[in-house]
C-alpha positions in Angstrom: 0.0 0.0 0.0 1.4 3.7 -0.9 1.4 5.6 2.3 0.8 9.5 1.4 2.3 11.5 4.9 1.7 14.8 4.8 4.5 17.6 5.7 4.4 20.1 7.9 7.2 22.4 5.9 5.5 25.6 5.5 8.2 26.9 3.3 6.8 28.7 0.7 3.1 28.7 1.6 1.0 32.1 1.5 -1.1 31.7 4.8 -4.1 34.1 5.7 -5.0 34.4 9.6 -8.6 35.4 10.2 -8.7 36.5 13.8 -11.6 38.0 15.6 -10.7 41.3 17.9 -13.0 40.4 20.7 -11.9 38.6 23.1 -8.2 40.4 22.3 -6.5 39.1 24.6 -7.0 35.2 23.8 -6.5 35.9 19.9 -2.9 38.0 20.6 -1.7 35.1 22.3 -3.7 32.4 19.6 -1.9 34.5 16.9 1.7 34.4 18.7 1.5 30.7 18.5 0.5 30.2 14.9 3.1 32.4 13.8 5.6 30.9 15.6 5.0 27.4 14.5 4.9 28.7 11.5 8.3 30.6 10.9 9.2 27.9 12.9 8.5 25.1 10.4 9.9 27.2 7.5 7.3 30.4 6.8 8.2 33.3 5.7 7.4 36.1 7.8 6.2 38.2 4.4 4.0 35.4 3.4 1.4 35.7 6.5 -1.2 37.8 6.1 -3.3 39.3 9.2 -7.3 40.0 8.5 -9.1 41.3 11.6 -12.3 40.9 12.1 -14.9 41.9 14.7 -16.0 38.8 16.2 -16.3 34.9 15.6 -19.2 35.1 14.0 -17.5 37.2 11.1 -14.5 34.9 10.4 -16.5 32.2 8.2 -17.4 35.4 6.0 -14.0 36.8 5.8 -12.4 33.2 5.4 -14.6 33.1 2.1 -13.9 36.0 1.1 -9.9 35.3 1.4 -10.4 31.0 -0.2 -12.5 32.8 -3.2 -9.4 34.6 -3.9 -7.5 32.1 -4.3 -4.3 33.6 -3.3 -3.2 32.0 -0.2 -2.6 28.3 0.8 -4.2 27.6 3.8 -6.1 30.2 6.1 -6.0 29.7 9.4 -8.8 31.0 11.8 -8.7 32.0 15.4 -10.5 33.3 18.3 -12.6 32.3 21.4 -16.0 32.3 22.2 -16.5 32.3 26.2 -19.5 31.1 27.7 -21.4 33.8 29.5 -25.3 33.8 31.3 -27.2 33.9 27.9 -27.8 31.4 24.8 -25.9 33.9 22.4 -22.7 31.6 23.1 -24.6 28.6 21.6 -25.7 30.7 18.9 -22.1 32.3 17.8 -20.4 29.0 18.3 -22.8 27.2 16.0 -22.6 30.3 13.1 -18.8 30.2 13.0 -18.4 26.5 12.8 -21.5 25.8 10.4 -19.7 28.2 8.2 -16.4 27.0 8.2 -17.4 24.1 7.6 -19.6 24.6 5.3 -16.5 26.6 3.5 -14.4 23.6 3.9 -16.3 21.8 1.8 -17.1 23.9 -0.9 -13.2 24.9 -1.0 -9.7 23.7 -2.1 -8.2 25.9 0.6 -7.4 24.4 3.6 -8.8 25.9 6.4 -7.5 25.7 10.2 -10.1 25.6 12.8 -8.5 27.5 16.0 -11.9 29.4 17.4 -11.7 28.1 21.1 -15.1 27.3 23.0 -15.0 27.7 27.1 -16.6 28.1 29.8 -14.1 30.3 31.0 -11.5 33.0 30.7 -9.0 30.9 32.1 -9.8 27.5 29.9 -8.7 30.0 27.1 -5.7 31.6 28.4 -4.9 28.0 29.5 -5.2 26.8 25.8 -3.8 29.7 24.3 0.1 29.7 25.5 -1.2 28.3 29.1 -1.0 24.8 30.4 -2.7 23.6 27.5 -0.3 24.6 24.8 -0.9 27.0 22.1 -3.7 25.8 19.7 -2.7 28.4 17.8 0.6 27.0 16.4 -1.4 23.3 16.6 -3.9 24.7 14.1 -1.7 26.5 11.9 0.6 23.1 11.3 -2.6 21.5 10.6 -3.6 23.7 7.9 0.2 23.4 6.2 -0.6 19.4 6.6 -3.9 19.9 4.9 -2.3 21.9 1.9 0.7 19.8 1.6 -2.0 17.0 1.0 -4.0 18.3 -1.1 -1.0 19.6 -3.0 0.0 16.4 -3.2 -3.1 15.4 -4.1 -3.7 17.2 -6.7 -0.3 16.7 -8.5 -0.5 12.7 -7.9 2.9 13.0 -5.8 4.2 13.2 -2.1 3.0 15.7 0.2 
């Protein structure tokens, strides 16, 4: 059997962050991470581009917006969504990941899921350079890993 492993070089790769503002804090230090993994694994510091955008619910819009283009790689998404006394958490966290993945599917772009769900503050400062790592920097290798596939895909070769 012909084993296909993806890489996780990101030399090369044009990669778009989509980062909601709110919650500023959480998505500094979610941004920190993905860039660092990044250059880390080969990026060029010229080839990441930063799109702001107000909230979570905003980033499946923008992320569109960016894969319709067609000029970047992967994009990689990131924020948090922290649960407060009302239903409007259920609501936002629903929105932004029917439409990502709603995008993923319709798309050749790879997308990186990094919008963080909590109950609290601290289980997002905990996952966002705390004790729980940075998902930021895990979701930005798995978008490379997704376009080195489907690279690879694409040209019938290696990843």
């Amino acid at each position: 059997m012909k084993v296909v492993e993806p890489s996780i070089d990101a030399t090369g790769l044009r990669i778009a962050f989509v980062v909601s503002r709110f919650n500023h804090l959480i998505s500094v230090r979610l941004i920190d991470g993905a860039r660092d993994a990044l250059i880390e694994h080969g990026a060029n510091e010229d080839d990441l581009t930063l799109h702001w955008v107000a909230g979570a619910f905003e980033i499946p819009q923008m992320a569109r917006r960016l894969a319709d283009r067609g000029d970047h790689d992967a994009i990689v998404t990131l924020g948090s969504v922290i649960r407060g006394g009302t239903p409007h958490f259920d609501y936002v966290c629903e929105g932004v990941t029917d439409g990502l993945r709603e995008l993923m599917q319709k798309s050749d772009v790879p997308v990186g899921f990094g919008v963080l769900t909590t109950d609290t503050i601290d289980q997002a400062l905990a996952r966002a350079g705390g004790s729980d790592g940075n998902k930021g920097g895990e979701v930005a290798l798995a978008a490379v890993e997704q376009a080195r596939l489907m690279r690879s895909v694409a040209t019938g070769g290696t990843a």
